[in-house]
N, C-alpha and C positions, 0 to 999 in steps of 0.2 A: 631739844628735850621737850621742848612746851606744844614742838610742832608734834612729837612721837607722842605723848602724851593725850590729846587730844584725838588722836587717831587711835589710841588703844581705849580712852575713853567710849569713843565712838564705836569702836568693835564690842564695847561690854555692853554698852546698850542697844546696838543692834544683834548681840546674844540672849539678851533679856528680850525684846518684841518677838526673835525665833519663835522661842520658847512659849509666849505667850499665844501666837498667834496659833501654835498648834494644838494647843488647849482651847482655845475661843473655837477654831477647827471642829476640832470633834463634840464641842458641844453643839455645835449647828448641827451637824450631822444628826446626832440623835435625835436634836428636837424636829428636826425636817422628817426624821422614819417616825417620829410619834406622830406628829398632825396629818401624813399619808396613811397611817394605821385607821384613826378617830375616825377622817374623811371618809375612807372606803367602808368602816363599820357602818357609819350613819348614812349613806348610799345606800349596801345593802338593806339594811333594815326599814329607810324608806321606801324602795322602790318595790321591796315585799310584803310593805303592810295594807292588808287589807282594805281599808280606809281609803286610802290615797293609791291610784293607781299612777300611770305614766300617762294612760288617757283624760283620767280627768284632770291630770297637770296645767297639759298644755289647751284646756278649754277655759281656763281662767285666769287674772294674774295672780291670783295666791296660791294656785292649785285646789283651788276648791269647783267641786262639779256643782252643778246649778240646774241640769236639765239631762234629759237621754232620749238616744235616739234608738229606731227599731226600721230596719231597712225592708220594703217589700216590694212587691210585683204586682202591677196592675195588669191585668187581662185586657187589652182593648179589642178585641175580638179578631178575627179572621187569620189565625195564628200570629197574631201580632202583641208582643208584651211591651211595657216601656216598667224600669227601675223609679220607683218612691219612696221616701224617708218618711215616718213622722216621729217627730218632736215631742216630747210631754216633757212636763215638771217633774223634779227628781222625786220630792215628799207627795204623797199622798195618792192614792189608789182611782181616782175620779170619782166619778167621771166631770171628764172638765171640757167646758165649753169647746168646741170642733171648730177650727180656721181651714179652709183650704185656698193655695194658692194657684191664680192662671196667669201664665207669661203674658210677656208683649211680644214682639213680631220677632222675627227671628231664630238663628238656634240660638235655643235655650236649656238648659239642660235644671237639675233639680234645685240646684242655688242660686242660678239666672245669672251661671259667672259670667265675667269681664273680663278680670284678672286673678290674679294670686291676692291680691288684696280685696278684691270688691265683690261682692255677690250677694244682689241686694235682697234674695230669699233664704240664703245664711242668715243675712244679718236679722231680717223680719221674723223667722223661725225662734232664731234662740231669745229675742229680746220677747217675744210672746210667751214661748216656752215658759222661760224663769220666772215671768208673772201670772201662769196659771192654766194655758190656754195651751191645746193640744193642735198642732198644726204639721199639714199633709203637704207635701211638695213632691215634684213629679217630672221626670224629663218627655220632652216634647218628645212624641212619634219620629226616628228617624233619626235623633240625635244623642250624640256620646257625651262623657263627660269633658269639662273645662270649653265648651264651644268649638264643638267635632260635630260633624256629619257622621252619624254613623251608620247608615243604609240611603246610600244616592238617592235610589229609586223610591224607596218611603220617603225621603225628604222631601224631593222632585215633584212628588203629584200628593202632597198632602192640599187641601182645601180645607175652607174656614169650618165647615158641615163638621170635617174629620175632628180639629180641633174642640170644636163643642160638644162632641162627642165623648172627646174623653175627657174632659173635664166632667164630665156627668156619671162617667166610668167610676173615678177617682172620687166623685163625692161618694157615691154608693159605697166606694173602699171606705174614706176616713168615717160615715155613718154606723157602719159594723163595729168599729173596733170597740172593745171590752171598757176601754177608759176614756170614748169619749162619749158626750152626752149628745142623743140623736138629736135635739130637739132646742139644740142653742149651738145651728152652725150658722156659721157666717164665710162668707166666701171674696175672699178680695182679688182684684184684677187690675192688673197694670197694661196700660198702653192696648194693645190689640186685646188684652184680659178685658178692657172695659167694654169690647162690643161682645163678649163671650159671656162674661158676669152674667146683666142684666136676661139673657136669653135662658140661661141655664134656670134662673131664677122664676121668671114666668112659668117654665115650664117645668118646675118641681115646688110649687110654692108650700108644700108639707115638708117638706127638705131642709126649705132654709130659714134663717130667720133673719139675717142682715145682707147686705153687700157692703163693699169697699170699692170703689174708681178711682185708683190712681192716675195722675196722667191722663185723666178722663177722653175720651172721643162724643163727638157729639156729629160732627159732616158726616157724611160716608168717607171712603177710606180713601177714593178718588181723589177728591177734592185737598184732604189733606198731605199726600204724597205730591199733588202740584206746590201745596203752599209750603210743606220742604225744603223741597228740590229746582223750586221754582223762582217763588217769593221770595225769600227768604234770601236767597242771592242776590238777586236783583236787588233789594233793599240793602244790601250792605255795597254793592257797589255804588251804585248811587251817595248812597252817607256817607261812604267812608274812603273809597277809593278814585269817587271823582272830584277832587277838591274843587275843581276851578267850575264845577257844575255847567261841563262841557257836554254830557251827556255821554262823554268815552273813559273810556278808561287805558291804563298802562299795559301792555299784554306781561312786558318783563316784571314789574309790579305786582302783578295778578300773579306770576309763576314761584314769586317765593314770599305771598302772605300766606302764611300758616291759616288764618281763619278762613281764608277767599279758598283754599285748596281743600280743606273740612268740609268748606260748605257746598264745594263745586263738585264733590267726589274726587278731586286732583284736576286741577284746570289745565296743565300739561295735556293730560288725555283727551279731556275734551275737545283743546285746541286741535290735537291731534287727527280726531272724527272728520275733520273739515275733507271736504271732494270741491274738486276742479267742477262739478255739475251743481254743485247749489248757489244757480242764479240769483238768488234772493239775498245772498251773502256775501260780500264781498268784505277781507281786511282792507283797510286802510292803507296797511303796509306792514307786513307781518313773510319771512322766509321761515323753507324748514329743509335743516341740512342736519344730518347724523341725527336725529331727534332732539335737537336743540331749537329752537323759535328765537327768533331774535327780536328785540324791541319794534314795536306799532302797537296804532291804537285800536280796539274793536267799539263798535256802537252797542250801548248798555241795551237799546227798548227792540233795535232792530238784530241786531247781531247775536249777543250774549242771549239773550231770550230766548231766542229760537234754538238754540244750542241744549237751552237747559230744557225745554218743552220735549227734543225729540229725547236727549238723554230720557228722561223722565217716561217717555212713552217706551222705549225699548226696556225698562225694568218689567214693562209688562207682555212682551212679545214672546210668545214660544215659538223655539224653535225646534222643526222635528228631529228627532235623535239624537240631541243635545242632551245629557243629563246633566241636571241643576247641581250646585254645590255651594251656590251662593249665601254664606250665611246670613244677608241680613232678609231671603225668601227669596222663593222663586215664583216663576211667570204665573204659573195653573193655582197657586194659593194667591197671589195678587189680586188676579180675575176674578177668585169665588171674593173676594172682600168687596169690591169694585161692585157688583150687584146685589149685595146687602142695605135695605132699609137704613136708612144715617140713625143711630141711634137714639137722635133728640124725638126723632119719629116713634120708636119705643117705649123712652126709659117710662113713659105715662101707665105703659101696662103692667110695670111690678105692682104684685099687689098691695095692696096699704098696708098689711099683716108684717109684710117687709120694712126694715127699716133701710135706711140707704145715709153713707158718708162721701163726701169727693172730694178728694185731695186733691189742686191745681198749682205747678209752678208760676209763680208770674214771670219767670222768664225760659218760659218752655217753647222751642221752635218744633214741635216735633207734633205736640197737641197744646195748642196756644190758649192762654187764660180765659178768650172767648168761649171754648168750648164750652168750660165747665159753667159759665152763666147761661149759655142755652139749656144746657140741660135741666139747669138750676128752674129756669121760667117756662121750660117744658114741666116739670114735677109740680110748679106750683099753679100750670094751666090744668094739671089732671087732678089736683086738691091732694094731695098725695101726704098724708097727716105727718108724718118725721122722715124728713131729710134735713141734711146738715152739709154745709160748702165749706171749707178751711181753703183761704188762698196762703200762698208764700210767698212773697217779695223775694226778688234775686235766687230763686232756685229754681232749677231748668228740672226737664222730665223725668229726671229720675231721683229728684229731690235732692240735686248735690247744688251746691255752690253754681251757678253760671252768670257773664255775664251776659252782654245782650245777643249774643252770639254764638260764644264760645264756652261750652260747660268745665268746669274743670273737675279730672277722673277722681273722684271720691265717690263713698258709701252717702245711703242716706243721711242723713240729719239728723241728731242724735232726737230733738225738739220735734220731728215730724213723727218719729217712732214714740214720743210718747202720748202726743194728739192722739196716734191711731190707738196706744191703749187705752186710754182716757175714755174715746168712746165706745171703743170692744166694750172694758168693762161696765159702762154705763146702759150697753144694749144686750149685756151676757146672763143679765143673773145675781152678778157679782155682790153678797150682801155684805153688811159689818160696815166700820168707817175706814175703809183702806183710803188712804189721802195720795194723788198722786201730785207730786211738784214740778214744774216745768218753768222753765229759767225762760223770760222775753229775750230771744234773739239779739236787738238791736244793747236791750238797760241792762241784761241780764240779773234783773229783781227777779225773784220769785215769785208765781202765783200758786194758789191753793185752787184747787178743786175737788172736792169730795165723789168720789169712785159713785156711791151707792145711791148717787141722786138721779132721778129723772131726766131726760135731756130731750124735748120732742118741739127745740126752735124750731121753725121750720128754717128757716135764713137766717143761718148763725155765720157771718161773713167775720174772719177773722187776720 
């Protein structure tokens, strides 16, 4: 009885949870059809209010717009168009200070992308924009968006001439528009920008009022694709891959360091170039079966050298009938760079009317921190009344993170993009006590510096 008992027990209260649970049941249900009711009102009603669109959502993290863009057409002449954006600040009608941007070497297209994350005329665009400054971006002659080739044959035979050309196009464009002010542009140049910049500017000096050098050039264009492509491996083999400072190096070694492969263009291929006819070359001990090399040693001064000298000379070979597609340029724009004045030969002739900034990484392999002091004791051989040099400790050419070798794929520097406003607004106009803050890198303290002050060090080494 005590056992039945218990078991009818237990059937009464497992009749009461029944019971229960289907009441708990249907109150979930309802309250689930009420908060998908709420949800989907408050969606619609945001995503149709005027105010707030879907576009300027996804342009901030609160959904707040900050800047707008207006898409156009530059004419570069000989039925030839290339697509441009410009930028301005959301409040206020201008006219506000005119920035225009010139790429570095390569395709390029109007954000200078990379990737899906990185495009460091995105980032330079809207971080200008939102503080005031109406800036113009543009794709290279010949090229698509995201880092596409988009006309072979324009990409193929563009020359440096072409390039300078339309950047002069395009200043003429960003000068016309309604909201910006003719008469406070500033034109900033990254990497191949900095021997285009300084050129455009001599020769419109009513046009402009500042430049910007990023990644500055100061050799001709020669000299620094040897110390690239050249140097620049050499010196890492030596440090880093000859321990025993044998003067050789591993060849199997060399085929799966990530940095020696970066910096070789792929040392596999290289290897690969090798002919039974170059008597000056000889491996040590080195087979090749199925495209695999097997372990020997190459001589760093004699062997590797010579490797990376002819590499380096066939970037600039044309071949006839060969159409280029190479994005980081081809042979016929090489060549026009290669018989260009070095620009430390120049920068003396911007006028002094002009002001001039130069951004340098100090761990830049591409345009090495020397440049920007030639150029620096070039401007200050011509008396040249304001210029300013900002170096960077451990950031490579395109102002990310690098080490001595190897950059790693990020955006600018949040701390480089406010230097560059800092002096935009100190060279634009800029009145009132707008304060801009900028955090030291290494202590991350604050410093102050007041927007609306004068700034004509001439060697402000930072």
């Amino acid at each position: 009885m005590k056992i039945h008992a218990i078991n009818s027990h237990a059937r009464k209260y497992t009749n009461l949870d029944s019971s229960s649970s289907k009441r708990m049941y249907v109150k979930i249900v309802v309250m689930t059809m009420l908060i998908i009711l709420v949800t989907a009102v408050f969606c619609l009603c945001f995503f149709l209010s005027p105010s707030i669109t879907t576009s300027a959502y996804a342009q901030g993290n609160y959904g707040l717009k900050t800047f707008e863009s207006r898409d156009l057409v530059i004419d570069l002449g000989n039925g030839l168009k290339t697509e441009a954006q410009l930028t301005l600040p959301l409040i206020g009608e201008g006219p506000f200070p005119g920035v225009l941007l010139v790429h570095g070497s390569g395709v390029a297209d109007k954000d200078y992308y990379v990737n899906s994350k990185i495009a460091p005329f995105k980032q330079i665009s809207q971080y200008l924009s939102e503080r005031g400054f109406a800036v113009l971006k543009y794709d290279k002659r010949g090229v698509g968006p995201n880092f596409t080739v988009a006309d072979a044959n324009v990409w193929g035979n563009v020359t440096f001439d072409d390039l300078k050309q339309d950047a002069e196009r395009a200043l003429d464009v960003l000068v016309k528009q309604p909201e910006v002010d003719p008469n406070k542009i500033t034109i900033i140049g990254h990497s191949e920008g900095t021997t285009i910049t300084p050129r455009v500017a001599i020769d419109n000096p009513s046009k402009v009022k500042n430049i910007v050098l990023m990644g500055a050039a100061a050799n001709n264009t020669q000299d620094l694709v040897y110390f690239r492509e050249v140097t620049v491996p050499l010196l890492y083999a030596q440090k880093v891959l000859d321990r025993n400072n044998t003067g050789l190096i591993s060849i199997s070694e060399g085929i799966v360091d990530p940095i020696f492969n970066f910096l070789t263009r792929n040392f596999t291929m290289l290897l690969n170039t090798l002919t039974t006819n170059e008597t000056n070359m000889q491996l040590n001990s080195h087979k090749q079966q199925n495209n695999a090399i097997e372990d020997g040693y190459m001589s760093i001064t004699n062997e590797l050298k010579q490797k990376l000298i002819e590499q380096a000379k066939a970037l600039s070979t044309i071949i006839p009938g060969k159409k280029c597609i190479e994005t980081g340029g081809c042979p016929v724009w090489l060549n026009s760079q290669y018989v260009l004045q070095p620009n430390m030969d120049i920068i003396g002739n911007v006028p002094h009317s002009i002001s001039i900034l130069i951004l340098q990484g100090g761990n830049d392999t591409a345009t090495p921190l020397q440049q920007a002091f030639l150029l620096q004791q070039a401007l200050i051989d011509a008396k040249h009344p304001d210029h300013t040099l900002i170096t960077y400790p451990n950031l490579g050419h395109g102002f990310h993170r690098q080490s001595e070798w190897m950059p790693v794929l990020e955006g600018i520097q949040s701390y480089v993009l406010a230097d560059l406003f800092s002096w935009l607004s100190d060279h634009s106009g800029f009145s009132g006590n707008a304060t801009v803050i900028n955090f030291n890198a290494s202590s991350m303290e604050p410093t102050f510096k007041n927007s609306s002050s004068s700034n004509n060090t001439n060697d402000q080494l930072i």
